[in-house]
C-alpha positions in Angstrom: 108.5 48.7 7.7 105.7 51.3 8.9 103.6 48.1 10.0 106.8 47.0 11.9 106.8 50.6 14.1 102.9 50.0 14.5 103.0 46.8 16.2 105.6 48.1 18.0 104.7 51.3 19.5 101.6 49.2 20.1 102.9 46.9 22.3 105.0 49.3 24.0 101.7 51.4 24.5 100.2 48.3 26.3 103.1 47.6 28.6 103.0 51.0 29.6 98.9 51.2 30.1 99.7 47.9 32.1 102.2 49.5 34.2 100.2 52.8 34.8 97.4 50.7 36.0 99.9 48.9 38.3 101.5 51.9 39.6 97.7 53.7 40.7 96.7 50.1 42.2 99.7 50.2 44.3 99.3 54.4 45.1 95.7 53.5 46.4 96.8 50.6 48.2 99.1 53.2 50.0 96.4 55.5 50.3 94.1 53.4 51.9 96.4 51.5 54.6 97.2 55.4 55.6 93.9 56.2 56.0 93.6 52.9 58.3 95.9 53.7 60.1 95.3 57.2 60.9 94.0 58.4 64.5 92.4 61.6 62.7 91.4 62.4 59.2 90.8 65.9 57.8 88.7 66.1 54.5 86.2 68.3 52.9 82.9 67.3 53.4 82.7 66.3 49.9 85.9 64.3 49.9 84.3 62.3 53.0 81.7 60.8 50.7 84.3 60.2 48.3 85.5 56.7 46.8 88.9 56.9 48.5 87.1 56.8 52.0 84.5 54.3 51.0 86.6 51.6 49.5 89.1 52.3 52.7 86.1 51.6 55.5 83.4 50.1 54.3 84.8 47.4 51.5 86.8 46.2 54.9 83.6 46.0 56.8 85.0 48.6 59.3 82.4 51.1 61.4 84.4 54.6 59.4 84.5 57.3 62.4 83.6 56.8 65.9 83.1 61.0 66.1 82.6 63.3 63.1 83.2 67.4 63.1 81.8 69.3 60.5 82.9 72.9 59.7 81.4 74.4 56.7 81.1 78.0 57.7 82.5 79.1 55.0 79.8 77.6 52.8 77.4 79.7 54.8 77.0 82.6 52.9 
């Protein structure tokens, strides 16, 4: 009976790992056709460097920003 909830909750606990990891393959795939198709993008400049950006630009073989602004002033002091 207690080996019966086991396998249970165990399989349920894989469907559901499975789904998660459908559900954040989908939610980057969002992500990354909105950042193809943006005209600007605002970031830190720690987030620019980030694996979000990377896997959006240069995975696709695509040249990532034809101008680039940097503000940190704030990190100036």
């Amino acid at each position: 009976m207690l080996d019966d909830e086991i396998g249970r909750l165990s399989k349920e606990r894989q469907q559901l790992a499975s789904q998660l990891k459908e559900v954040r393959g989908h939610s980057q795939k969002v992500q990354t056709d909105i950042i193809l198709e943006a005209d600007i993008i605002c970031c830190t400049l720690s987030t620019s460097g980030g694996g979000l950006l990377e896997s959006a630009f240069w995975r696709q073989g695509l040249d990532p920003f034809s101008c680039v602004i940097v503000d940190e002033v704030s990190k100036a002091v």
